[in-house]
TORPA-4810 file (N, C-alpha, C, O; in nm, 3 decimals):
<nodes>
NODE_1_0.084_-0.116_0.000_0.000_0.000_0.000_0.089_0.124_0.000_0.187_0.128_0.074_X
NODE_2_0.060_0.218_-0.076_0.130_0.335_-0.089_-0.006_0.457_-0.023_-0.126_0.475_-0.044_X
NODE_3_0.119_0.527_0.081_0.094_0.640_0.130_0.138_0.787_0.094_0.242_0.849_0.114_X
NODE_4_0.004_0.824_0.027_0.062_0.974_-0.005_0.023_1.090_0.075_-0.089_1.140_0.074_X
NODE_5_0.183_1.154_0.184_0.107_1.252_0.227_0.067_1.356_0.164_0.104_1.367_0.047_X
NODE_6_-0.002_1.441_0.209_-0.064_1.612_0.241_0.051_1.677_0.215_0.152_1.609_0.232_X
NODE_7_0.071_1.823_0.168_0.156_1.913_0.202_0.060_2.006_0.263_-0.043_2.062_0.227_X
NODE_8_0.138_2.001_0.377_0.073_2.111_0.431_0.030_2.207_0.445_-0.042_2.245_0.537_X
NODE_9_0.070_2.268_0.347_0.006_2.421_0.254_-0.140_2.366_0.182_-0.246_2.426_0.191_X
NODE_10_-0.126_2.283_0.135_-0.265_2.272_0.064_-0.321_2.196_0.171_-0.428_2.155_0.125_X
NODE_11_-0.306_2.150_0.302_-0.416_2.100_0.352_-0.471_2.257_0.457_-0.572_2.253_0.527_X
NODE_12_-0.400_2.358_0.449_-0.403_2.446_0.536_-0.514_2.526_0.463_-0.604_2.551_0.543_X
NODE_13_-0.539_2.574_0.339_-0.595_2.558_0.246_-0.730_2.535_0.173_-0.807_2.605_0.106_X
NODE_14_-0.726_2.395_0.220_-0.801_2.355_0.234_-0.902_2.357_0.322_-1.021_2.352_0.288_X
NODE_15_-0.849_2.365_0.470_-0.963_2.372_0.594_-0.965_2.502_0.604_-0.995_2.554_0.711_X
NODE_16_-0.931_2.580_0.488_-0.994_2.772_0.504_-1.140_2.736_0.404_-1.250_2.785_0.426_X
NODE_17_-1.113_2.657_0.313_-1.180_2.678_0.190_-1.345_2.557_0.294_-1.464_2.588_0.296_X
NODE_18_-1.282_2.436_0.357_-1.395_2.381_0.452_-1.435_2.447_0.522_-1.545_2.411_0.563_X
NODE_19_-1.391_2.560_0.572_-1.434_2.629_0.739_-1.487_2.738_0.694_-1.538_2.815_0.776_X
NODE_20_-1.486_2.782_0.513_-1.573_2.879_0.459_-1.755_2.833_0.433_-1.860_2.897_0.436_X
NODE_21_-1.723_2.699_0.409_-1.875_2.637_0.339_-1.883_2.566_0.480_-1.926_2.462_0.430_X
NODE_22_-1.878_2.533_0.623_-1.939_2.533_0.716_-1.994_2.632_0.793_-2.083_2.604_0.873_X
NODE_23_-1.949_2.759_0.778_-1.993_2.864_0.855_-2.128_2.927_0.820_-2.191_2.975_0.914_X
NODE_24_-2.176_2.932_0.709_-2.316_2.974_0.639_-2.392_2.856_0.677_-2.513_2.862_0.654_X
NODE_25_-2.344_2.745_0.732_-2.456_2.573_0.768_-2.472_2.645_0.912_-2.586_2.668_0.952_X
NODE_26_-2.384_2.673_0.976_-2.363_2.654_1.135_-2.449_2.827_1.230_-2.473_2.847_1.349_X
NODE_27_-2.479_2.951_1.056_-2.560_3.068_1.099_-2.682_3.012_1.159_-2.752_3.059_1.249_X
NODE_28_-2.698_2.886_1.082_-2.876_2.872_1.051_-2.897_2.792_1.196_-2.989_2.768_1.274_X
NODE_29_-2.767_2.767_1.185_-2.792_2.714_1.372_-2.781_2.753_1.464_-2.823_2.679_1.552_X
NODE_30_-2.725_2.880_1.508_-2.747_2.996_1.557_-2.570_2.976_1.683_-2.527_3.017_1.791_X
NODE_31_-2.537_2.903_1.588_-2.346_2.911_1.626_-2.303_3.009_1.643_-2.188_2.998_1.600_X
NODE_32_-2.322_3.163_1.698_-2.236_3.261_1.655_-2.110_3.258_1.731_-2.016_3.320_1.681_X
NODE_33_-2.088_3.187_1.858_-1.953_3.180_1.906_-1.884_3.160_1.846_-1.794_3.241_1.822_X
NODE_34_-1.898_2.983_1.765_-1.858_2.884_1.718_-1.798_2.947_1.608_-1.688_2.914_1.563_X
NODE_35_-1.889_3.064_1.550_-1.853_3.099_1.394_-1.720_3.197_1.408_-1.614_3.190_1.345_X
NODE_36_-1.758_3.288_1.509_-1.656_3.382_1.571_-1.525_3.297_1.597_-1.419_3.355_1.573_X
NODE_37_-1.520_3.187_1.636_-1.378_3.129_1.669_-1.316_3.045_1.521_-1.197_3.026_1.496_X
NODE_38_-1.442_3.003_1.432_-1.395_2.945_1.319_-1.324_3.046_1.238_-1.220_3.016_1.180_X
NODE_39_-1.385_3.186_1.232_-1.362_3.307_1.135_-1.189_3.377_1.190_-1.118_3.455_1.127_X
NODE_40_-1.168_3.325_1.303_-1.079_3.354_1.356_-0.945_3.287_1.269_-0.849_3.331_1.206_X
NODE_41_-1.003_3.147_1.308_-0.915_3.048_1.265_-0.866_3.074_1.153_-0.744_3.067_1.137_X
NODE_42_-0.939_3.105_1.063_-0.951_3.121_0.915_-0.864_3.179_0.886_-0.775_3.136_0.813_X
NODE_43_-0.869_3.347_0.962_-0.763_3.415_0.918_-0.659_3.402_0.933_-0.587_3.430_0.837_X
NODE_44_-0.592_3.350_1.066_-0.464_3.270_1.141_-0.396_3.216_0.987_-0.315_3.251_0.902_X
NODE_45_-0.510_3.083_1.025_-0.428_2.967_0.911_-0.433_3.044_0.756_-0.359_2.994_0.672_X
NODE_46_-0.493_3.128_0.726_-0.443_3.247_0.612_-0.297_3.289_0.609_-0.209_3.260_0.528_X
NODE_47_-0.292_3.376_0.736_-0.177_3.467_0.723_-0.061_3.356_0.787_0.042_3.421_0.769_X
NODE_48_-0.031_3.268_0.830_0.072_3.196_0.865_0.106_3.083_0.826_0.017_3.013_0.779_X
NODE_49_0.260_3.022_0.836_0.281_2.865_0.743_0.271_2.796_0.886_0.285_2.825_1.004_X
NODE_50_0.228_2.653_0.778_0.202_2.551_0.873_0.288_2.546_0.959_0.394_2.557_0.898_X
NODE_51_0.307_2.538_1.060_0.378_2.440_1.176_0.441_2.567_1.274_0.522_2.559_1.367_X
NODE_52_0.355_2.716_1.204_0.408_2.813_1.303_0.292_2.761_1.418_0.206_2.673_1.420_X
NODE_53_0.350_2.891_1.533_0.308_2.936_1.659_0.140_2.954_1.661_0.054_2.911_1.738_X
NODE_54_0.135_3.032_1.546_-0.038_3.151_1.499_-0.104_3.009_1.422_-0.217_2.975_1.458_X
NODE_55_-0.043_2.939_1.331_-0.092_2.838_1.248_-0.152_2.731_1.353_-0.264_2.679_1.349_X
NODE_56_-0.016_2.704_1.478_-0.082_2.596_1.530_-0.222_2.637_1.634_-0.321_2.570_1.665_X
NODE_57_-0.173_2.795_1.677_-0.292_2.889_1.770_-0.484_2.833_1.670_-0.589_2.812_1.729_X
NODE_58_-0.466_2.827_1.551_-0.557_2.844_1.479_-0.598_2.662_1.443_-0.707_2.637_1.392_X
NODE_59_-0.557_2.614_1.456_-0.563_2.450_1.440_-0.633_2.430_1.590_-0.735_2.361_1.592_X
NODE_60_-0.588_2.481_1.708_-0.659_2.463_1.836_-0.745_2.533_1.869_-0.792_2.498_1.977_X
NODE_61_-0.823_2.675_1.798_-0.927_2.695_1.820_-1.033_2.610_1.705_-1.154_2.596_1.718_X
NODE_62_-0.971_2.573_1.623_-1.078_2.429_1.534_-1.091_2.337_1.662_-1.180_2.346_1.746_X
NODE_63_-1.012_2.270_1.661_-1.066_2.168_1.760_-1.104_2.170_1.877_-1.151_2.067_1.927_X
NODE_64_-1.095_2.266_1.934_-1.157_2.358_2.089_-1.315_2.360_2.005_-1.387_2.260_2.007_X
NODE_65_-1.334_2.422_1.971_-1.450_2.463_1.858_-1.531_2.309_1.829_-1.653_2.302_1.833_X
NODE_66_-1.472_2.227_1.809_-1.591_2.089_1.797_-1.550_1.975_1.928_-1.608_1.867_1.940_X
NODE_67_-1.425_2.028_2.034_-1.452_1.904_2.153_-1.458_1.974_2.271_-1.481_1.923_2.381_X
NODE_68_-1.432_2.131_2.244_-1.452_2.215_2.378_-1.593_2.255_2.353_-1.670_2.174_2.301_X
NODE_69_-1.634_2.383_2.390_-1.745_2.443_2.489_-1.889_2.448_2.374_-2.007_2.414_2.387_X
NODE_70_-1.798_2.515_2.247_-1.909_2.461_2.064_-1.944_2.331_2.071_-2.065_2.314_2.056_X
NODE_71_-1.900_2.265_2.083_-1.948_2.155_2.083_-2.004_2.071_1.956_-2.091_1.985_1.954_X
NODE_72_-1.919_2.129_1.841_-1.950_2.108_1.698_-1.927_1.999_1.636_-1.944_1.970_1.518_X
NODE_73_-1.886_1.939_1.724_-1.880_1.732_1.698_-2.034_1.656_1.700_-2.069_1.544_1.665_X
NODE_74_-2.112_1.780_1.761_-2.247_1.624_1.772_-2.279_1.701_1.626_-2.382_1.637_1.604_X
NODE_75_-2.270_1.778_1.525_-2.295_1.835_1.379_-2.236_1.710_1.276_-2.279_1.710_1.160_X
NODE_76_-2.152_1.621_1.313_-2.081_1.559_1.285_-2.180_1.352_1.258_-2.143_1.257_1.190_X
NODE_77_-2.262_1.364_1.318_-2.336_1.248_1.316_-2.411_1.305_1.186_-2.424_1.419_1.140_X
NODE_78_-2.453_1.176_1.146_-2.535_1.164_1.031_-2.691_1.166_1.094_-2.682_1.209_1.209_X
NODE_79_-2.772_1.149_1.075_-2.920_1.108_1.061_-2.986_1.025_0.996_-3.005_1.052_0.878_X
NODE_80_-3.044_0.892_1.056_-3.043_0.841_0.948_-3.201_0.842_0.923_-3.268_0.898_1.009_X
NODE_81_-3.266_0.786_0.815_-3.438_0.792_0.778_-3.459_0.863_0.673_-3.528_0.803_0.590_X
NODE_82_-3.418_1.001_0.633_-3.422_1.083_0.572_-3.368_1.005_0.411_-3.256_0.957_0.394_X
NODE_83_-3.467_1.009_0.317_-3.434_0.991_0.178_-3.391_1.063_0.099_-3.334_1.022_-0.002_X
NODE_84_-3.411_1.212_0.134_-3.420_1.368_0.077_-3.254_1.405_0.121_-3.197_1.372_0.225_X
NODE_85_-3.203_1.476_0.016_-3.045_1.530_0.082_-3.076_1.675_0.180_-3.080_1.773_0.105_X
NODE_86_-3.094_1.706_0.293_-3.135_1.790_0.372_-2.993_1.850_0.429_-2.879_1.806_0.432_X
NODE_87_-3.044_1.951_0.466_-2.945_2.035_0.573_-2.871_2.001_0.659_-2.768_2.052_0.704_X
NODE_88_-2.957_1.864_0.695_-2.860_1.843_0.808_-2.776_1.702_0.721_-2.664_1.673_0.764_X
NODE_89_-2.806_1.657_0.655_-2.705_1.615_0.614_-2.590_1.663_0.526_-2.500_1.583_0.498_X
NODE_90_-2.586_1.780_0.483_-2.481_1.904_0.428_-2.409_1.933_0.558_-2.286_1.943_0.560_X
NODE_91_-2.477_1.946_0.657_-2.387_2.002_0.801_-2.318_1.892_0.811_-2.201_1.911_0.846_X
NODE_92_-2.354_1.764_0.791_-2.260_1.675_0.877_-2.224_1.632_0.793_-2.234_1.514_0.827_X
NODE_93_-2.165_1.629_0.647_-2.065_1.640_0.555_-1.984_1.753_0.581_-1.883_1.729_0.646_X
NODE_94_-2.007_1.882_0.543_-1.911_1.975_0.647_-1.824_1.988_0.737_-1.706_2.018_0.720_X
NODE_95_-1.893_1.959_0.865_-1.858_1.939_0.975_-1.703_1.842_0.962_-1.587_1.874_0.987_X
NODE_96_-1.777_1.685_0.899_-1.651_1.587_0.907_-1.555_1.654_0.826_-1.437_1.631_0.852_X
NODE_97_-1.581_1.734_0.730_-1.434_1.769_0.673_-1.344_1.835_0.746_-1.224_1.818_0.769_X
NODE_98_-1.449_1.941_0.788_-1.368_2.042_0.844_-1.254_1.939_0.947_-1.132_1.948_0.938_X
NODE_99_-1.333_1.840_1.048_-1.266_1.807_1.122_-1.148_1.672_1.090_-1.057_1.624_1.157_X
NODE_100_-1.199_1.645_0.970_-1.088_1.579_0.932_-0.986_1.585_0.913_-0.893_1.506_0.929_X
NODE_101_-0.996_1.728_0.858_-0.873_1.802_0.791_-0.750_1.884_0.931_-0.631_1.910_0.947_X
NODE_102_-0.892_1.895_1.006_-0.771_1.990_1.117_-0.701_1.845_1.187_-0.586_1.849_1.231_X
NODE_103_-0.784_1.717_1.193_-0.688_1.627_1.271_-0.609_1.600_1.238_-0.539_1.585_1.339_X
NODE_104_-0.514_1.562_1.101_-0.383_1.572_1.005_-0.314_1.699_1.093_-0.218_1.656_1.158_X
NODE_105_-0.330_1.804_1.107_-0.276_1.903_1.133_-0.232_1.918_1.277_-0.148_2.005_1.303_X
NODE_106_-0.283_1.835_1.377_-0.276_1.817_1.505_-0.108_1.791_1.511_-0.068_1.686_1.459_X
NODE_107_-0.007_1.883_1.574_0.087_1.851_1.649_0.102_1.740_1.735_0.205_1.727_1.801_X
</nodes>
């Protein structure tokens, strides 16, 4: 089996470009902390390279953000019954990316 990593620029990147299309799911849920600490993040992991100080500051308010006080991990379950592609199953496609992507990034 061949393993190809990430560069870390494009996965950094990437969870700006995920943490853009979760934040318009997470208004309708009336997240504004949550959004305030994601929007934060955003800019961090913008203006800094991976594996700085501000980069890693911004990787730990993601995951503070879905296992601290947001609590944006239960967004993260599916639902199941629903035949129709609904909202909440867009949130919890979202959600897992976002958090997929910041766990690669975990120091």
């Amino acid at each position: 089996m061949t393993i190809i990593k990430r560069d870390p620029k494009k996965s950094s990147a990437d969870l700006v470009v995920a943490i853009e299309k979760l934040i318009p799911l997470l208004r309708d849920q009336k997240e504004d902390d949550a959004i305030l600490d994601l929007q934060k993040a955003c800019e961090l992991l913008a203006k800094n390279l991976p594996g700085s100080p501000k980069h890693q500051e911004a990787v730990a308010l993601v995951v503070d953000a879905f296992d601290g006080d947001h609590e944006l991990s239960a967004y993260t379950l599916q639902r199941a019954g629903a035949s129709d592609w609904t909202e909440v199953e867009e949130l919890s496609l979202a959600s897992n990316r976002v958090l997929s992507l910041v766990r690669r990034m975990r120091v």
